[in-house]
CHARMM-style PDB file with segment names, atoms N, HN, CA, C and O in Angstrom:
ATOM      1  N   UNK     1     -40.983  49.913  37.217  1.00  0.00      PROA
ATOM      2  CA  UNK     1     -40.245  48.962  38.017  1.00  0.00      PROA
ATOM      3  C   UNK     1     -40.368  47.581  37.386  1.00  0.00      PROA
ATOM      4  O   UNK     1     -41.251  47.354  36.558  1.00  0.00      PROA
ATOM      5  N   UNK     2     -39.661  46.837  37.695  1.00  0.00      PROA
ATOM      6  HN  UNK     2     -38.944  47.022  38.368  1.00  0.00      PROA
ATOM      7  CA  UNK     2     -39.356  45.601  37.035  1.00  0.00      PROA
ATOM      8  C   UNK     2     -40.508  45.066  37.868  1.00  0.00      PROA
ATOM      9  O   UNK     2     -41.083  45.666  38.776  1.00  0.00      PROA
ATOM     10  N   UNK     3     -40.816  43.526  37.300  1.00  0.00      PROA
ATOM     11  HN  UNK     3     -40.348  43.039  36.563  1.00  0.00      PROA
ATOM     12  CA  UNK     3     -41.652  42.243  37.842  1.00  0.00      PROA
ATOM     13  C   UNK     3     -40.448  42.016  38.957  1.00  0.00      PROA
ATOM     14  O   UNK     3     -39.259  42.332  38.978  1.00  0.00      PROA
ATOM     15  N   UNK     4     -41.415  41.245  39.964  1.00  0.00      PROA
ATOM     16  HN  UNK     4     -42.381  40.989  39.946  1.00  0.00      PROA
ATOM     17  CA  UNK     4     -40.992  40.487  40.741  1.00  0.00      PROA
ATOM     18  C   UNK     4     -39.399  39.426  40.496  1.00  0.00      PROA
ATOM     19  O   UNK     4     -38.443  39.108  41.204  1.00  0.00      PROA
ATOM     20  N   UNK     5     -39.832  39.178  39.124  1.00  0.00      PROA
ATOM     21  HN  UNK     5     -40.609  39.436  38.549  1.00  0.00      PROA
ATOM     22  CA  UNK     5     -39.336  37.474  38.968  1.00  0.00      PROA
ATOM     23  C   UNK     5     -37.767  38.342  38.148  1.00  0.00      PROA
ATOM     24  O   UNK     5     -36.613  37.919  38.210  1.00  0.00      PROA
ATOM     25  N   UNK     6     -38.256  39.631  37.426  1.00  0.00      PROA
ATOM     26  HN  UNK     6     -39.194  39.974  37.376  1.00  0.00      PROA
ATOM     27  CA  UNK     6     -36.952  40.183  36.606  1.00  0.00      PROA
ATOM     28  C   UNK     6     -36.441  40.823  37.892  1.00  0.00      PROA
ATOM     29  O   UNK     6     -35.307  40.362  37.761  1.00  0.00      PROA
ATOM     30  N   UNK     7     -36.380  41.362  38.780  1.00  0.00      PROA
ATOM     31  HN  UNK     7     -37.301  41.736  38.887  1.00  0.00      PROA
ATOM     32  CA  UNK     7     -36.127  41.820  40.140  1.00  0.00      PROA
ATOM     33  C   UNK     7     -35.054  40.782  40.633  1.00  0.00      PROA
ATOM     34  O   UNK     7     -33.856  41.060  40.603  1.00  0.00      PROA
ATOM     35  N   UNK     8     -35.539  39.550  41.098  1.00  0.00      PROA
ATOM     36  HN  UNK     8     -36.513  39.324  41.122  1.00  0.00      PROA
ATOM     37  CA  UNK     8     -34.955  38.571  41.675  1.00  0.00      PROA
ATOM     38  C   UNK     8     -33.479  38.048  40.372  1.00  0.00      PROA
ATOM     39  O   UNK     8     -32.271  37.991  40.602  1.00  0.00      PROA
ATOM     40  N   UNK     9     -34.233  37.747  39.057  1.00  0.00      PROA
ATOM     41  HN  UNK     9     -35.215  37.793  38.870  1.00  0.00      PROA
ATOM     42  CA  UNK     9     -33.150  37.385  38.235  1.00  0.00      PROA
ATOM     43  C   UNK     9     -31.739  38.320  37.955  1.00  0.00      PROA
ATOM     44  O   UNK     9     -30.588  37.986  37.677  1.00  0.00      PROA
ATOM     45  N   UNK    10     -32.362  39.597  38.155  1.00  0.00      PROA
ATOM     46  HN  UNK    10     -33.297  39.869  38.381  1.00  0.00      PROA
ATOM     47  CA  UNK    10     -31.505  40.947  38.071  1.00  0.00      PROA
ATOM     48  C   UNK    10     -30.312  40.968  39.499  1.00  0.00      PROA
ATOM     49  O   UNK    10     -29.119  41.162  39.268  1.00  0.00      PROA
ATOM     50  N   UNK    11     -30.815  40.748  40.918  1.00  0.00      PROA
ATOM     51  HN  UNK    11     -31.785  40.591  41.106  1.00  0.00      PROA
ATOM     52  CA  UNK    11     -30.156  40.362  41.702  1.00  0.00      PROA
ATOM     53  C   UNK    11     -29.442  39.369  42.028  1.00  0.00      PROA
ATOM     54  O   UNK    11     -28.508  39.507  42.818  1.00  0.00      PROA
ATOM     55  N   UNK    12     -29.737  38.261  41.507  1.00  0.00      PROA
ATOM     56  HN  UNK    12     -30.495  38.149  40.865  1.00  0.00      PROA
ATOM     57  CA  UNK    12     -28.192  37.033  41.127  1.00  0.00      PROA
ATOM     58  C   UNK    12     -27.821  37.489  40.464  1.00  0.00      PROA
ATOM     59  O   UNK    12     -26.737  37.915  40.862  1.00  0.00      PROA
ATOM     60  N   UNK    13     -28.096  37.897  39.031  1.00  0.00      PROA
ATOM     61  HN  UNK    13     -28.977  37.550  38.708  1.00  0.00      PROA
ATOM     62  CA  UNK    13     -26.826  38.414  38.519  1.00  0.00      PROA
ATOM     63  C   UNK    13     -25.683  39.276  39.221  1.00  0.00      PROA
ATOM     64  O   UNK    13     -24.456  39.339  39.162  1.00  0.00      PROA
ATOM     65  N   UNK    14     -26.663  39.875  39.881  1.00  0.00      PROA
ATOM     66  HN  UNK    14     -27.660  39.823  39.929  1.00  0.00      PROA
ATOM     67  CA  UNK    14     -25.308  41.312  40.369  1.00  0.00      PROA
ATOM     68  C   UNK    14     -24.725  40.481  41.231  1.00  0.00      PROA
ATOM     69  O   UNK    14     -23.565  40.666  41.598  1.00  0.00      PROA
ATOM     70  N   UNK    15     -25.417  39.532  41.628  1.00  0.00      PROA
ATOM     71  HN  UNK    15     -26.359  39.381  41.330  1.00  0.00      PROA
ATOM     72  CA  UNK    15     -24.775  38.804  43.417  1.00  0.00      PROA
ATOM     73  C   UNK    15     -23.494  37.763  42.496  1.00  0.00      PROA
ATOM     74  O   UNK    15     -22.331  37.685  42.890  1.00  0.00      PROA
ATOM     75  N   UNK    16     -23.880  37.229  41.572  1.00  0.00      PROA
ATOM     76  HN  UNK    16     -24.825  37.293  41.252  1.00  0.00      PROA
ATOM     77  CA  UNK    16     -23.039  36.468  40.641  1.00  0.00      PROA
ATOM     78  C   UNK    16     -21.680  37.336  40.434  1.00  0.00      PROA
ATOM     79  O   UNK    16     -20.688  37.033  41.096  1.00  0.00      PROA
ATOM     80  N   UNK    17     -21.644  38.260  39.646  1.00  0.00      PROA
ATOM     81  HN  UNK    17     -22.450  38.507  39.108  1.00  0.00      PROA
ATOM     82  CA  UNK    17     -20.882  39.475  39.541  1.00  0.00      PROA
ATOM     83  C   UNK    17     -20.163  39.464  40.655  1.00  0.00      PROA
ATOM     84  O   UNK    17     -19.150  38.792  40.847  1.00  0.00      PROA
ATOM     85  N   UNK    18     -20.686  40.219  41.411  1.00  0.00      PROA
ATOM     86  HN  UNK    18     -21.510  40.765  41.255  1.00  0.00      PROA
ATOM     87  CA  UNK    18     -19.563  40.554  42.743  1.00  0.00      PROA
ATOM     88  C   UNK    18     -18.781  39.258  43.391  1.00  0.00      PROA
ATOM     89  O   UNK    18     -17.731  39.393  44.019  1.00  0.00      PROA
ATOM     90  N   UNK    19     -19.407  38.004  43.166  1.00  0.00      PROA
ATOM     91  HN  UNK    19     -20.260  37.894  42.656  1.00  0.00      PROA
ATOM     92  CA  UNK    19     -18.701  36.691  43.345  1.00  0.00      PROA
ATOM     93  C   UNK    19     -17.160  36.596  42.359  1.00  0.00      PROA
ATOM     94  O   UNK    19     -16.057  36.259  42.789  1.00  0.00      PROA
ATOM     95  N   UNK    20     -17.411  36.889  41.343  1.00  0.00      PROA
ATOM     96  HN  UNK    20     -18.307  37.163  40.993  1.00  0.00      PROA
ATOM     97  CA  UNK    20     -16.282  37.196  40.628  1.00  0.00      PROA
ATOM     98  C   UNK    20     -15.565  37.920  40.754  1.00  0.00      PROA
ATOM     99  O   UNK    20     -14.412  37.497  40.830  1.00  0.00      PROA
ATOM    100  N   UNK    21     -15.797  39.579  40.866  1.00  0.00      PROA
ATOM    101  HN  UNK    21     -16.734  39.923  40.805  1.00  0.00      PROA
ATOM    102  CA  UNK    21     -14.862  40.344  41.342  1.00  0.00      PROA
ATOM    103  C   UNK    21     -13.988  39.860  42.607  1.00  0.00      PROA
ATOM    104  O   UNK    21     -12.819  40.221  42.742  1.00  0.00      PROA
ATOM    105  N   UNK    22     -14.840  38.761  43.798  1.00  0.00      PROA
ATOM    106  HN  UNK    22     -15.789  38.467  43.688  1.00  0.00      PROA
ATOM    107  CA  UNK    22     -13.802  38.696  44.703  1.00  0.00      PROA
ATOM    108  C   UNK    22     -13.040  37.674  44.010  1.00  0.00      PROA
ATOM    109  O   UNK    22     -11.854  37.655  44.339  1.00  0.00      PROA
ATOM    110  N   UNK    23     -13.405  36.790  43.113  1.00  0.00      PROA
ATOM    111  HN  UNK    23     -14.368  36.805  42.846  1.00  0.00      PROA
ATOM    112  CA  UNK    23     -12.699  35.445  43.030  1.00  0.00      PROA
ATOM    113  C   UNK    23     -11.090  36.021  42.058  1.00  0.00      PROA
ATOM    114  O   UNK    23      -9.999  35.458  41.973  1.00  0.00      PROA
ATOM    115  N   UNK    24     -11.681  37.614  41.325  1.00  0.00      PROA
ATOM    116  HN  UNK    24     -12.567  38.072  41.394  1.00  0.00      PROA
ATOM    117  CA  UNK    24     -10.383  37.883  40.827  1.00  0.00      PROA
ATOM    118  C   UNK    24      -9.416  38.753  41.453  1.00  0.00      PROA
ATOM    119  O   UNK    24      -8.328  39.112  41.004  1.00  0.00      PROA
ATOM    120  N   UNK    25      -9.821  38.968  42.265  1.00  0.00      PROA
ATOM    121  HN  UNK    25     -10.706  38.676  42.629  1.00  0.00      PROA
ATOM    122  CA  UNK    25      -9.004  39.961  43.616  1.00  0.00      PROA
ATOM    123  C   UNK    25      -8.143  39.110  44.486  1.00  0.00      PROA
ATOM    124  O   UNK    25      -7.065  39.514  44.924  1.00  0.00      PROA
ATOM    125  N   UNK    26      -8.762  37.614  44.797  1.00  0.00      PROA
ATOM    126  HN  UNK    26      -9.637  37.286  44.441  1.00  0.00      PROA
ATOM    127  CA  UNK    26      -8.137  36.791  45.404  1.00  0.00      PROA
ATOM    128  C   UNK    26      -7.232  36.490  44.102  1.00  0.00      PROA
ATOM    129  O   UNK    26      -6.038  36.633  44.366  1.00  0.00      PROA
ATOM    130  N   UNK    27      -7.364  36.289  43.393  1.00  0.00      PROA
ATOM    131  HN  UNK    27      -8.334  36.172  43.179  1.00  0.00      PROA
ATOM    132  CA  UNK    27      -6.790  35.459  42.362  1.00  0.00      PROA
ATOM    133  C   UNK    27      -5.554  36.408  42.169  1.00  0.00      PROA
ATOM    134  O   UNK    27      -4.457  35.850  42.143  1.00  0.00      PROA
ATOM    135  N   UNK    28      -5.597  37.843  42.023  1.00  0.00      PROA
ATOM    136  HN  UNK    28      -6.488  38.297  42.044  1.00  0.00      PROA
ATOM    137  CA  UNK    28      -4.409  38.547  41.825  1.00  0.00      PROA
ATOM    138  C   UNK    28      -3.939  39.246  43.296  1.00  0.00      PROA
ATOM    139  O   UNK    28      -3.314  40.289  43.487  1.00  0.00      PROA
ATOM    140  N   UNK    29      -4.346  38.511  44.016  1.00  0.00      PROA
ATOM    141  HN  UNK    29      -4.854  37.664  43.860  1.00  0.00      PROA
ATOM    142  CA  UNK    29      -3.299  38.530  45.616  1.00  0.00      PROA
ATOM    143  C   UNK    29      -2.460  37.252  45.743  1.00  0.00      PROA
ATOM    144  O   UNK    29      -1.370  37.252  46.315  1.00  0.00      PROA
ATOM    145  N   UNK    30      -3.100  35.983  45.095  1.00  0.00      PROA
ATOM    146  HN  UNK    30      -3.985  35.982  44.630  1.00  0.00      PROA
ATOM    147  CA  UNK    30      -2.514  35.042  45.535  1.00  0.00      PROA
ATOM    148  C   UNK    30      -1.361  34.729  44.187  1.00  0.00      PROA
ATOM    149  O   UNK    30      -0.280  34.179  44.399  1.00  0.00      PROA
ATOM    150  N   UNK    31      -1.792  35.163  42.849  1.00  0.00      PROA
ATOM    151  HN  UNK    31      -2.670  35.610  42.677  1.00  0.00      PROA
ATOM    152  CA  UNK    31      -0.429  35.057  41.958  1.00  0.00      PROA
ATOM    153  C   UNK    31       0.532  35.814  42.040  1.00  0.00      PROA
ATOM    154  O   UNK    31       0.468  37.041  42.127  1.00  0.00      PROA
ATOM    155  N   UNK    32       1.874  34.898  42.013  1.00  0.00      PROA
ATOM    156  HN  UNK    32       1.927  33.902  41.943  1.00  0.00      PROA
ATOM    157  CA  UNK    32       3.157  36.056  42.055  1.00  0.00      PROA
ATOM    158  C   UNK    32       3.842  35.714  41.147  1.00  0.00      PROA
ATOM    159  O   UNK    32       4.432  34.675  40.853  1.00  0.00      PROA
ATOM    160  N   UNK    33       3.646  37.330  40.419  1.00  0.00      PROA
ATOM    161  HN  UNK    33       3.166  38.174  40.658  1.00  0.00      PROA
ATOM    162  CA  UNK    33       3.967  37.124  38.945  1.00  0.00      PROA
ATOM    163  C   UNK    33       4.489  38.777  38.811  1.00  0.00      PROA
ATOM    164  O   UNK    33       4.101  39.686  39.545  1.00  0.00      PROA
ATOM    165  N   UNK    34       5.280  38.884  37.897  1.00  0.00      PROA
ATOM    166  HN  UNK    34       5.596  38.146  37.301  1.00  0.00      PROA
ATOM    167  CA  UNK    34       5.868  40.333  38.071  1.00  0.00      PROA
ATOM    168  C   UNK    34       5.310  41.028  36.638  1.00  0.00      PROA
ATOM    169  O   UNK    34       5.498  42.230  36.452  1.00  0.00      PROA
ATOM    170  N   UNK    35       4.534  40.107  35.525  1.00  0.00      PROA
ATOM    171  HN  UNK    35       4.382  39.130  35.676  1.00  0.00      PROA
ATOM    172  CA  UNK    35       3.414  40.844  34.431  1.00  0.00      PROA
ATOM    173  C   UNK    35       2.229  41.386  34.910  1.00  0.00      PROA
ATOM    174  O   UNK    35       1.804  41.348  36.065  1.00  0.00      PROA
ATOM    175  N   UNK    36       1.709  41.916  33.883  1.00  0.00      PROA
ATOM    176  HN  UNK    36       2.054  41.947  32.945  1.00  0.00      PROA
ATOM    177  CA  UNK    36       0.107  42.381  34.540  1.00  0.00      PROA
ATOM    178  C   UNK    36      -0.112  40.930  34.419  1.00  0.00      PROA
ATOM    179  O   UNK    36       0.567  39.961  34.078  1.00  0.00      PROA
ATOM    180  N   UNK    37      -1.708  41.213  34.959  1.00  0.00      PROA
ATOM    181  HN  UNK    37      -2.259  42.000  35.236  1.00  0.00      PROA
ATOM    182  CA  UNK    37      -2.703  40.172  35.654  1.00  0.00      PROA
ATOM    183  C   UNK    37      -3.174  40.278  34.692  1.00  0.00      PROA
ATOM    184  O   UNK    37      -3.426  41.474  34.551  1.00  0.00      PROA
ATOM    185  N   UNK    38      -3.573  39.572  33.620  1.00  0.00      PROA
ATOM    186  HN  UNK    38      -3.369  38.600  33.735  1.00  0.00      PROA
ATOM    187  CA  UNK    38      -4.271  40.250  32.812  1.00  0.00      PROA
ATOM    188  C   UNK    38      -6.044  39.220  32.592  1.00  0.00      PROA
ATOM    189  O   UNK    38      -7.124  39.462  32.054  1.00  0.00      PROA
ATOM    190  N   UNK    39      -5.304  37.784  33.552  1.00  0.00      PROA
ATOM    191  HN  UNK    39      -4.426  37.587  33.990  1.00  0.00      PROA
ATOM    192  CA  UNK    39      -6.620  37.182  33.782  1.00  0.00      PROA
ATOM    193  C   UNK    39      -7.123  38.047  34.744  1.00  0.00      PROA
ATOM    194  O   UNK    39      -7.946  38.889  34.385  1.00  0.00      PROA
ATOM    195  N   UNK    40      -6.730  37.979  36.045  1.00  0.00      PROA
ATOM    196  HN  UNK    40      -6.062  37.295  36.337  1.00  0.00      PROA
ATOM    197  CA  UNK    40      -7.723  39.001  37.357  1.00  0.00      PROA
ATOM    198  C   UNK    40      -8.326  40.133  36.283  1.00  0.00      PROA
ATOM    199  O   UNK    40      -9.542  40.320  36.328  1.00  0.00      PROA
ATOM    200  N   UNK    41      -7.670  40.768  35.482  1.00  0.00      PROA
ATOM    201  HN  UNK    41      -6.682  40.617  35.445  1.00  0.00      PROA
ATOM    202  CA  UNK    41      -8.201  41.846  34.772  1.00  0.00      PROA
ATOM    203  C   UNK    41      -9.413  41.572  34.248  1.00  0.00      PROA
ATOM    204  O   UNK    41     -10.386  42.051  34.830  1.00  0.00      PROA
ATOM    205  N   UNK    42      -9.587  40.901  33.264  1.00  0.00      PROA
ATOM    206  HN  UNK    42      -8.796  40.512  32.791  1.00  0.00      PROA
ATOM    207  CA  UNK    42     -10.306  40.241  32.500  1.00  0.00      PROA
ATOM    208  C   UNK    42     -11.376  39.779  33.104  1.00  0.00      PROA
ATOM    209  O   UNK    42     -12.417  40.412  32.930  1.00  0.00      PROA
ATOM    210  N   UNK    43     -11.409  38.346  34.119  1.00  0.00      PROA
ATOM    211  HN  UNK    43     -10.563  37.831  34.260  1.00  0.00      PROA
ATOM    212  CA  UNK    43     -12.155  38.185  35.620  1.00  0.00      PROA
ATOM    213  C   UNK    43     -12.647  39.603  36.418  1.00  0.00      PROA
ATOM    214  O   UNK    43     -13.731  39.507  36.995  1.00  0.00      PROA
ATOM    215  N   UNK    44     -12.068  40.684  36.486  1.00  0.00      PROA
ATOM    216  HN  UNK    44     -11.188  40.762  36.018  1.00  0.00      PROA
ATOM    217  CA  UNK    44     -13.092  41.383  37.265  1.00  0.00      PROA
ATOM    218  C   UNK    44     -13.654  42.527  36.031  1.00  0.00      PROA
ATOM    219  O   UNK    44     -14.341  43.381  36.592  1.00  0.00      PROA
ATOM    220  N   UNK    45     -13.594  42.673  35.147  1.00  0.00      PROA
ATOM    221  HN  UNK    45     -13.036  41.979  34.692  1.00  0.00      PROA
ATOM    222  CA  UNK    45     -14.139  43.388  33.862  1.00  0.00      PROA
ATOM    223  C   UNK    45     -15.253  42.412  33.444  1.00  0.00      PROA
ATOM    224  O   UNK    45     -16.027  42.887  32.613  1.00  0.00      PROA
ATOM    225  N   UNK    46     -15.526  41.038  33.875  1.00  0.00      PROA
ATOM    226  HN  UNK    46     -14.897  40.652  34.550  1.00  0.00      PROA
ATOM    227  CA  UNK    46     -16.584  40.450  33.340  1.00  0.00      PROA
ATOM    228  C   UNK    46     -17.550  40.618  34.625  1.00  0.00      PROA
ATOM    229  O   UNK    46     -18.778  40.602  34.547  1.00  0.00      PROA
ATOM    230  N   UNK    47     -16.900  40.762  35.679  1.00  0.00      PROA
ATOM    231  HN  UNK    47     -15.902  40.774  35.742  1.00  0.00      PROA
ATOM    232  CA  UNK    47     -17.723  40.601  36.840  1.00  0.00      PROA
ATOM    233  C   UNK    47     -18.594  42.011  37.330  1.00  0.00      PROA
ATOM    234  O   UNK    47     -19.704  42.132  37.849  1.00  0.00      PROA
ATOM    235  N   UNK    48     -17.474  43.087  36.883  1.00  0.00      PROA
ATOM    236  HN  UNK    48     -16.572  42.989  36.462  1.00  0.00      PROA
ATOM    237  CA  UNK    48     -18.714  44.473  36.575  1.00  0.00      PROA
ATOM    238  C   UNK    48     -19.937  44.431  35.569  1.00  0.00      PROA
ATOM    239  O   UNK    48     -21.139  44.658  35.704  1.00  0.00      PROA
ATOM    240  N   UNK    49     -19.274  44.115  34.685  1.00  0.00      PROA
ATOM    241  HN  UNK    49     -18.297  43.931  34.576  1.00  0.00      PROA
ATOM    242  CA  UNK    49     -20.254  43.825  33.219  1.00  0.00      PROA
ATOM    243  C   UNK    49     -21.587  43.456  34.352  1.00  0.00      PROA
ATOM    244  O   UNK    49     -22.511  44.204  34.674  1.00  0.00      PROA
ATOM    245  N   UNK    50     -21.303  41.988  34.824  1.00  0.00      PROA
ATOM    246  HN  UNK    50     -20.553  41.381  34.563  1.00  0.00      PROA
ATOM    247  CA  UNK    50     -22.122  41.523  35.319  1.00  0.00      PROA
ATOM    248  C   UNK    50     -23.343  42.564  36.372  1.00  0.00      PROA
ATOM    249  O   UNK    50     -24.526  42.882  36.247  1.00  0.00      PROA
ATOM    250  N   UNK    51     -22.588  42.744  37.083  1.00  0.00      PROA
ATOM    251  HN  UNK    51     -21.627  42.486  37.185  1.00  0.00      PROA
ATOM    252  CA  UNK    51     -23.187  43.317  38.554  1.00  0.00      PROA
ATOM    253  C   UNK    51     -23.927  44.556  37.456  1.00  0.00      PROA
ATOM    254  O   UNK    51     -25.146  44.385  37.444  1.00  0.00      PROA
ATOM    255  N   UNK    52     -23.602  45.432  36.786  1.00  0.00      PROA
ATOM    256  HN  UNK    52     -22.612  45.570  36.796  1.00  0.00      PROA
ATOM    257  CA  UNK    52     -24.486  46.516  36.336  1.00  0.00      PROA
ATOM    258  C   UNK    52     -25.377  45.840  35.553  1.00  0.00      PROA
ATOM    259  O   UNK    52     -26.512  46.301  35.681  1.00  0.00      PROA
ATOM    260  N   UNK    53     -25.302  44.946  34.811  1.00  0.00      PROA
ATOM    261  HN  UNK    53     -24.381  44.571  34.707  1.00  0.00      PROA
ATOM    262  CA  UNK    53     -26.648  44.375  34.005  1.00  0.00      PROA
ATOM    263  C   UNK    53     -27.512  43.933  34.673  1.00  0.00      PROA
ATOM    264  O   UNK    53     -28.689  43.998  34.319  1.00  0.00      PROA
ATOM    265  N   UNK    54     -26.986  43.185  36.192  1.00  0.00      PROA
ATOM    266  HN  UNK    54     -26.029  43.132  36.480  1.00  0.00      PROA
ATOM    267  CA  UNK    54     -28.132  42.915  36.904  1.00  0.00      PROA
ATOM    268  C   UNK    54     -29.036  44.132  37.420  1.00  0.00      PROA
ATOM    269  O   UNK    54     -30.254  44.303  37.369  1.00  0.00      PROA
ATOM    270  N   UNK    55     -28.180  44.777  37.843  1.00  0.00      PROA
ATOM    271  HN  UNK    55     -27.190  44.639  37.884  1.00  0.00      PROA
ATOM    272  CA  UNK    55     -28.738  46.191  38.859  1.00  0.00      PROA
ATOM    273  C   UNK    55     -29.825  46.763  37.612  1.00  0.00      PROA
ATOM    274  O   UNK    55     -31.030  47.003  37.671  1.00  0.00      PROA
ATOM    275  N   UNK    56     -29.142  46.834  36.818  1.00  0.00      PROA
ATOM    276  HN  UNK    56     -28.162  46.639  36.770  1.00  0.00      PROA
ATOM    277  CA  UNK    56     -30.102  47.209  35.224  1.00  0.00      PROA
ATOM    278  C   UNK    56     -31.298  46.651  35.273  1.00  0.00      PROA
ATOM    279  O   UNK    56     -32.332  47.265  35.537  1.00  0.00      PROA
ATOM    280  N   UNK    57     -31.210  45.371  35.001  1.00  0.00      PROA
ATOM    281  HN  UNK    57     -30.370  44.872  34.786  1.00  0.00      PROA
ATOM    282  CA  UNK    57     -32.063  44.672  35.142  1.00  0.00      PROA
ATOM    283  C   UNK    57     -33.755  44.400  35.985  1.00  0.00      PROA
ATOM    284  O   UNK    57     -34.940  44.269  35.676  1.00  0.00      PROA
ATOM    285  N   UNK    58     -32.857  44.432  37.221  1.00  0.00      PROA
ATOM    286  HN  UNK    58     -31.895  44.538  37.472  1.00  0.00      PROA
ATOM    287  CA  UNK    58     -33.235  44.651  38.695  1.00  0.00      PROA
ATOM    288  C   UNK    58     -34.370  46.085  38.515  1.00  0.00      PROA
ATOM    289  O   UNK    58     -35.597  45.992  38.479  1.00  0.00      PROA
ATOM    290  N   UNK    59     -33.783  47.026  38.445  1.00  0.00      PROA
ATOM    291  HN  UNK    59     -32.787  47.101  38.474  1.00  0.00      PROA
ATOM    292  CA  UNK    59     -34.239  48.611  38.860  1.00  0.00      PROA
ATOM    293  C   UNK    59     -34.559  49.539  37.973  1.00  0.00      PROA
ATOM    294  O   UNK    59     -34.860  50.707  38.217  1.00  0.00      PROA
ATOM    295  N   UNK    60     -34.460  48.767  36.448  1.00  0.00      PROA
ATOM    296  HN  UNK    60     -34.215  47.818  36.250  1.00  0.00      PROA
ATOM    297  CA  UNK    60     -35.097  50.179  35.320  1.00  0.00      PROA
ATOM    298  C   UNK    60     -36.498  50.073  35.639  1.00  0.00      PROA
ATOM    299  O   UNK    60     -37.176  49.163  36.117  1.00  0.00      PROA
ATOM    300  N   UNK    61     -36.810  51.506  35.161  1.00  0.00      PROA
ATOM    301  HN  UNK    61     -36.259  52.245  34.773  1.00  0.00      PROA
ATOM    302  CA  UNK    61     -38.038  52.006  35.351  1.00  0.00      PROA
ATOM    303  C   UNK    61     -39.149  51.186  34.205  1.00  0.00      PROA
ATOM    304  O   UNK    61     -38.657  50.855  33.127  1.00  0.00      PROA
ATOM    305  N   UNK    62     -40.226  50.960  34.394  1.00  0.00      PROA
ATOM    306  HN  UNK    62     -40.625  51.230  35.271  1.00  0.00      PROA
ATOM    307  CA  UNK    62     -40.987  50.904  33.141  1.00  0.00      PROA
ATOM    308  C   UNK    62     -40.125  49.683  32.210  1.00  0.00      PROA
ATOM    309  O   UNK    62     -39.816  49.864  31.032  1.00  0.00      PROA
ATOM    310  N   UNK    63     -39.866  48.650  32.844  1.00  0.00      PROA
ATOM    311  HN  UNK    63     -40.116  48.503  33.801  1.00  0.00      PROA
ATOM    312  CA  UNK    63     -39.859  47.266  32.514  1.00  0.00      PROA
ATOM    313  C   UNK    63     -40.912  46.428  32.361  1.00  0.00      PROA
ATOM    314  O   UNK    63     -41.250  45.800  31.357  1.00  0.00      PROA
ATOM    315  N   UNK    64     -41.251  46.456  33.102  1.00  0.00      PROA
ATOM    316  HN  UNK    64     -40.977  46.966  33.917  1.00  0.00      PROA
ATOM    317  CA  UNK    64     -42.596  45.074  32.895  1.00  0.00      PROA
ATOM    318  C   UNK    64     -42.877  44.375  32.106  1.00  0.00      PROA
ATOM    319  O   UNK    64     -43.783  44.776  31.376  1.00  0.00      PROA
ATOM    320  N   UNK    65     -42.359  43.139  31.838  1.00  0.00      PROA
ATOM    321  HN  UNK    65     -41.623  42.813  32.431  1.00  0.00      PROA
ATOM    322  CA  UNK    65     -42.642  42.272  30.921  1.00  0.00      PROA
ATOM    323  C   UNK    65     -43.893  41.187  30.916  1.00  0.00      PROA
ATOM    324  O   UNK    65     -44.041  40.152  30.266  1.00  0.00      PROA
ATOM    325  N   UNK    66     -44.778  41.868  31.951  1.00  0.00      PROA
ATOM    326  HN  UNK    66     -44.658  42.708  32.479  1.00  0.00      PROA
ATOM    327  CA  UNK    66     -45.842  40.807  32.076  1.00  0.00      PROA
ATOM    328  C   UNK    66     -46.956  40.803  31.048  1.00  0.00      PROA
ATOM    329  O   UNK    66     -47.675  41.780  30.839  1.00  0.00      PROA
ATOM    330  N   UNK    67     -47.062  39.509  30.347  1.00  0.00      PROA
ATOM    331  HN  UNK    67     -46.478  38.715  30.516  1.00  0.00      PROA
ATOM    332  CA  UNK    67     -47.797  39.992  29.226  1.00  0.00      PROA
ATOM    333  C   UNK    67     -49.266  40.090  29.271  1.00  0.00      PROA
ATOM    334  OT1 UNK    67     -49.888  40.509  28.295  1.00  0.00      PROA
TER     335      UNK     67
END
C-alpha cells in the first residue's frame, strides 16, 4: 500500500481528473458546432489519463517510498 502522503497526492490527482472530465462534458454540451469536439475530446482523454494515474498512484500494492 502506498504512504499516507502518496495516498492523498494520488487522490487529487484522480479528484483533479474527474474535474476535467466534467469541465469537458460541459464544454461539449454547451458548443454548437456540427464538427467533432475534438477539444472536449482531448479535455476528457487528459482527464482519464489523469484519474487512473492517481488511483495508480493512490492503491498499488508495495509502493512505499519511505526511505
Amino acid at each position: 500500500m502506498a504512504t499516507k502522503g502518496d495516498k492523498n497526492v494520488g487522490l487529487t490527482l484522480a479528484a483533479a481528473g474527474a474535474g476535467i472530465i466534467g469541465a469537458a462534458v460541459v464544454f461539449g454540451l454547451t458548443t454548437d458546432s456540427g464538427a467533432i469536439d475534438w477539444v472536449g475530446i482531448v479535455m476528457a482523454t487528459a482527464g482519464l489519463i489523469m484519474v487512473l494515474t492517481g488511483l495508480v498512484r493512490a492503491y498499488r500494492p508495495g509502493a512505499s517510498h519511505a526511505g
